[in-house]
Structure formats: structure tokens, C-alpha cells
C-alpha positions as CSV (number, residue, x, y, z in Angstrom):
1,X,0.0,0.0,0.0
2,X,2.7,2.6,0.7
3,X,4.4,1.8,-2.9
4,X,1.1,2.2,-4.2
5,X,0.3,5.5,-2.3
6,X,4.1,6.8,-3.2
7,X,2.9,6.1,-6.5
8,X,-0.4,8.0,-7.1
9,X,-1.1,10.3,-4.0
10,X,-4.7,10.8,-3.9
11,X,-5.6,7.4,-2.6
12,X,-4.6,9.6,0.9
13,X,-8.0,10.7,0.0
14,X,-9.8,7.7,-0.2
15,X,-11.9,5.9,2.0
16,X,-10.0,2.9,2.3
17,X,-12.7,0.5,3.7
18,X,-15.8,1.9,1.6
19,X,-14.0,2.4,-1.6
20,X,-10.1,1.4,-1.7
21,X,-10.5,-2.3,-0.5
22,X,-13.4,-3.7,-2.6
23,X,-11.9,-2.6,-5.7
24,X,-8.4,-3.9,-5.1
25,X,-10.1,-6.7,-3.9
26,X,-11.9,-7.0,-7.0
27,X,-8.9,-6.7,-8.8
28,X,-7.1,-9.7,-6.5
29,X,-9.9,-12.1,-7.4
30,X,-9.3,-11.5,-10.8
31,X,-5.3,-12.2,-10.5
32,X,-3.7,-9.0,-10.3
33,X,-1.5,-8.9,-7.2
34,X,1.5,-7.3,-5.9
35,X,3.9,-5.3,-8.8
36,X,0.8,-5.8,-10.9
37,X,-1.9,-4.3,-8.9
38,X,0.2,-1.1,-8.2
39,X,1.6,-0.9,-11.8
40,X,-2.3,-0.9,-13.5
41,X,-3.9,1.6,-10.9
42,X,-0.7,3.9,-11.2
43,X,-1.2,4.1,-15.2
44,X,-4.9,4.5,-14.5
45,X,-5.7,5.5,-11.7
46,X,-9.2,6.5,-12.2
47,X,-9.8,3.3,-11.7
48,X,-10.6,3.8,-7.8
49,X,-13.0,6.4,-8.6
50,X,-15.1,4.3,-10.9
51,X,-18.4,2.4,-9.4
52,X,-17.8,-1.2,-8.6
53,X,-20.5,-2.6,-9.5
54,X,-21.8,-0.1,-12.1
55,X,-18.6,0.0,-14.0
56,X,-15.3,-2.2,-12.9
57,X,-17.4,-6.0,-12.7
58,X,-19.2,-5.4,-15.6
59,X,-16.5,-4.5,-17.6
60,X,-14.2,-7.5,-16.1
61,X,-17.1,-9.7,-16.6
62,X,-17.1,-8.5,-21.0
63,X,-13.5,-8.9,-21.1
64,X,-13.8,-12.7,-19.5
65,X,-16.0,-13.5,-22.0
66,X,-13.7,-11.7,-25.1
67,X,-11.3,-13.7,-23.7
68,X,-12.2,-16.5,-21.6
69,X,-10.3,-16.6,-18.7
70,X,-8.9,-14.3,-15.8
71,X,-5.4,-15.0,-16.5
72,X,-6.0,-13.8,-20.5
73,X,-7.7,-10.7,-18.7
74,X,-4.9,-9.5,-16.7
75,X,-2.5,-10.6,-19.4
76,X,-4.7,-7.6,-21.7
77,X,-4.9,-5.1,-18.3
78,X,-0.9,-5.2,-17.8
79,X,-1.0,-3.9,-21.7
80,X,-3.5,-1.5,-21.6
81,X,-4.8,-0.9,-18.1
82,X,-7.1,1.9,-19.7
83,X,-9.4,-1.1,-20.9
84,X,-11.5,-0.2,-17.5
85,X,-11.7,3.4,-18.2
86,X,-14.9,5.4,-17.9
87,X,-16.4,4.5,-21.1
88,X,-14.5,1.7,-22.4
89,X,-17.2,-0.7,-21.4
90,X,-20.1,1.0,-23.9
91,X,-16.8,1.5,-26.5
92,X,-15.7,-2.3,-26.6
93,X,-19.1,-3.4,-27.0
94,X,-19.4,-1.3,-29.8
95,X,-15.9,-2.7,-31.5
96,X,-16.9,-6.2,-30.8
97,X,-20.4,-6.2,-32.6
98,X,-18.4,-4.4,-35.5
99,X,-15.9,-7.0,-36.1
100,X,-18.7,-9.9,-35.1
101,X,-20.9,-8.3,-38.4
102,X,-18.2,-8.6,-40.1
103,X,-17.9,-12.4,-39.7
104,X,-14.5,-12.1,-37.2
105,X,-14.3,-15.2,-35.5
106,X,-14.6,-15.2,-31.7
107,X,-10.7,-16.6,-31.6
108,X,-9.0,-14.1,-33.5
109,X,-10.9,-11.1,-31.7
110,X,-9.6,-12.8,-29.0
111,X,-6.2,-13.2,-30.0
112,X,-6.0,-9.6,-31.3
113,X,-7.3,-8.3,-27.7
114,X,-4.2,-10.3,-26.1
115,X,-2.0,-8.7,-29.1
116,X,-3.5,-5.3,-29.4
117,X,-5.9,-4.4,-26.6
118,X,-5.6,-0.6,-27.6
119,X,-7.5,-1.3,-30.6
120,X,-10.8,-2.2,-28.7
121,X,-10.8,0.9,-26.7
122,X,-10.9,3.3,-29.8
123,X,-13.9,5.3,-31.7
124,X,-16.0,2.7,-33.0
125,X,-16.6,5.2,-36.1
126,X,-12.5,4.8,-36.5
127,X,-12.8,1.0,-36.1
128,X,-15.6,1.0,-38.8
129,X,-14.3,3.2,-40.8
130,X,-10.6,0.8,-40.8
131,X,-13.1,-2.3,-41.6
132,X,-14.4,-0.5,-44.9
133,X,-10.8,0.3,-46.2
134,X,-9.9,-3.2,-45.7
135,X,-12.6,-4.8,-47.7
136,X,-13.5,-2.3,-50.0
137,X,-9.9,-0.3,-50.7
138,X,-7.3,-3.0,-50.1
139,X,-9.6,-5.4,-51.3
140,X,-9.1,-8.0,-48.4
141,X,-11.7,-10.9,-47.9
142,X,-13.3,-10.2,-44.6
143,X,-12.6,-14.1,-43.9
144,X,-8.9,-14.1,-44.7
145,X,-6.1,-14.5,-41.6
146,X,-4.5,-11.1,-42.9
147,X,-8.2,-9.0,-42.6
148,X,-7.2,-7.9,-38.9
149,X,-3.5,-7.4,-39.0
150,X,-4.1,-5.3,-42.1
151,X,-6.9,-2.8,-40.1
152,X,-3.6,-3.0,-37.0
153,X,-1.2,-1.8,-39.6
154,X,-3.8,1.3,-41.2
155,X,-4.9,2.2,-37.4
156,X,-1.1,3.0,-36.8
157,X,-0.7,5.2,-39.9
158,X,-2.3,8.5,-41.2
159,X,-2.4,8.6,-45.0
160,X,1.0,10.4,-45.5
161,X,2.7,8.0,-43.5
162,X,1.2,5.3,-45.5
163,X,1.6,6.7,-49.2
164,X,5.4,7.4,-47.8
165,X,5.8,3.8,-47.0
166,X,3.9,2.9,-50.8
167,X,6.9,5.1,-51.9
168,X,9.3,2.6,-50.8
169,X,8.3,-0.1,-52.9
170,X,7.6,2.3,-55.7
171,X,11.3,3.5,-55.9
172,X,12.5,-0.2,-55.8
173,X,10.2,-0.7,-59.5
174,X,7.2,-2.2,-57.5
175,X,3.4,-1.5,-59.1
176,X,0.1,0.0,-57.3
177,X,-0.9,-3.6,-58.1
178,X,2.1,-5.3,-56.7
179,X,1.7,-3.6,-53.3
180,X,-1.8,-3.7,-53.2
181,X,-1.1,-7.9,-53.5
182,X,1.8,-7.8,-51.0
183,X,-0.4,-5.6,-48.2
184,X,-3.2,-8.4,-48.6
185,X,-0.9,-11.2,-47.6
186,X,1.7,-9.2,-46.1
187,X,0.4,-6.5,-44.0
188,X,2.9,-6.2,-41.4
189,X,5.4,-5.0,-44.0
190,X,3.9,-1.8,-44.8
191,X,4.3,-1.3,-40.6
192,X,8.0,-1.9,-40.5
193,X,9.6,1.4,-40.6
194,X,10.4,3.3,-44.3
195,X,14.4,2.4,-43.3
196,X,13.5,-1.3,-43.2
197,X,11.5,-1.7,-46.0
198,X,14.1,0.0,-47.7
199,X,16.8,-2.2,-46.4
200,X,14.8,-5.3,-46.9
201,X,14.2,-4.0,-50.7
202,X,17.7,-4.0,-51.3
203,X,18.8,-6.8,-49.8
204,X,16.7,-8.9,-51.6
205,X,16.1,-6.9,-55.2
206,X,19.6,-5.3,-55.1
207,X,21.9,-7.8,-53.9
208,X,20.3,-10.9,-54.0
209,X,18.3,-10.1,-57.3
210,X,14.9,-10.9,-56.5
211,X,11.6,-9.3,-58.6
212,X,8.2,-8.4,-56.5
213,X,7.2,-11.8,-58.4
214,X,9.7,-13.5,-56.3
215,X,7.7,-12.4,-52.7
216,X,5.0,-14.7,-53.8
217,X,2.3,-12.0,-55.2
């Protein structure tokens, strides 16, 4: 408790027995403990001001089902403690009905919460907004594996970033089409930074003599 206090001050102004305890309690029973328990409410600590059970065992009890067990729960808090913010409960609902419509299978939304649980608390008009690019711009099957880490890769970049990165390829002889065929099996290349796309490029179409043909578009 005096870490925690050190840590963030106004829990001096707490009542401990009313408000402090049954929340960290709540927090215990789920699995967060010691380093762990201090470390979450220190990132967040608007948890403590939040309503039990109006807010925090509600929103424990979506995120068990997302992802099926307490441990997978903390395992997404120690990421991104702000999953229990104020709204975050109305917000992930909202995500998770988006990617269910759009036939996301209960696994991978769970795997991408354990991966990416930032994703889940944004604007669900940004989420939806990601899911239409996908399908309709990059031309990605809503069933495919790469449907997901493609919306990841677009949420982390504004359009000049991403026409930048295009660039890349471009200066290396590569098509609009042959990128467009690359992002939808590839995605996770267009993250990697402009210097390692460009160092990858010309390690393998430079030196080694490779074509776009020859990265299995």
C-alpha cells in the first residue's frame, strides 16, 4: 500500500474501507497482485474512482468472455490498463459487434485483444471506418487470416505516412498492383519502418536479385 500511495497520492484521500479495499479486492480475485496491482492503478488511476459494480465488474465480466479466462484478462490489463476506463465498457461493445458483423471469429478477436488491446478501446466510427478500407480499398476478404493485422497496420498510420511507405516499394520498380497484393498477404510490412522496408528492398532486389514476383504475389 505505501508503494502504491508513493505512486499515485490521492488514494490519501480515499476511503479505504468503503471504496479502496473492494476494488483492489476485486482486482485480486481477478489475478492482479503485488507489482501488478500497483503498476495498473498507477497508469490508470481513475480506476478507484469508478463504481464497482456499475462500472469495474461489468466491464471484467465483458473482457472474461472476449477472452475466456482471468489470467487472459490481466495478461490484456498489464498492456493497456485503460481497458477499465470510464467508457471503455459501452466503447468495446461497440468494437466487438463491429468485427462480429463482419464475420471475425470469436478466436482471433480474441487473439488480437491479447495482441492489441488498444484497438478495442478506440472510436467505434475509426474502427468501422478501418473495416471498410480493408474490404473495399485493399480489397481484403473479410474471412482471410491477414483481414485484422491489415486494419492494425492502417490504425497505426495516417495517410501520409502510408503513401510514404507505398513510396518505398515504388522507388524499388514495384506496381500499385504489386503492393496492393503484398499488403493483402503481407500487412505487417507496410508497418516496418520506411528504413527497413528500404533495407529489406535492397537486400533482396539489389543484392540478392529478387523481382516483387519473387515475394509470392
Amino acid at each position: 500500500m505505501k508503494i502504491m500511495v508513493s505512486k499515485v497520492p490521492k488514494l490519501l484521500f480515499r476511503d479505504v474501507s468503503k471504496t479502496l479495499k473492494p476494488k483492489f479486492q476485486c482486482l485480486m480475485d481477478l489475478g492482479l497482485s503485488g507489482s501488478d496491482l500497483v503498476d495498473v492503478i498507477a497508469k490508470d488511476s481513475q480506476i478507484v474512482d469508478r463504481g464497482l459494480d456499475t462500472h469495474l465488474r461489468p466491464t471484467i465480466d465483458l473482457l472474461r468472455r472476449i477472452l475466456g479466462s482471468n489470467e487472459n484478462v490481466v495478461k490484456a490489463l498489464k498492456r493497456f490498463p485503460w481497458l477499465l476506463s470510464f467508457r471503455a465498457h459501452h466503447i468495446m461493445e461497440n468494437n466487438l459487434l463491429l468485427l462480429k458483423n463482419y464475420g471475425v471469429p470469436d478466436e482471433r478477436i480474441k487473439k488480437l485483444m491479447l495482441r492489441n488491446p488498444s484497438y478495442f478501446a478506440q472510436n467505434p466510427e475509426r474502427i468501422k471506418g478501418l473495416l471498410h478500407r480493408m474490404e473495399n480499398d485493399f480489397r481484403v476478404p473479410r474471412d482471410s487470416s491477414s483481414f485484422l493485422y491489415g486494419c492494425q497496420v492502417l490504425n497505426s498510420l495516417n495517410k501520409s505516412k502510408l503513401e510514404k511507405k507505398f513510396g518505398v516499394f515504388k522507388s524499388f520498380g514495384w506496381s500499385d498492383d504489386d503492393i496492393l497484393k503484398m499488403f493483402r498477404k503481407l500487412p505487417f510490412c507496410v508497418g516496418l519502418s520506411e528504413v527497413r522496408i528500404h533495407k529489406a528492398l535492397n537486400l533482396f532486389m539489389k543484392e540478392l536479385g529478387f523481382s516483387s514476383c519473387n515475394f509470392g504475389l
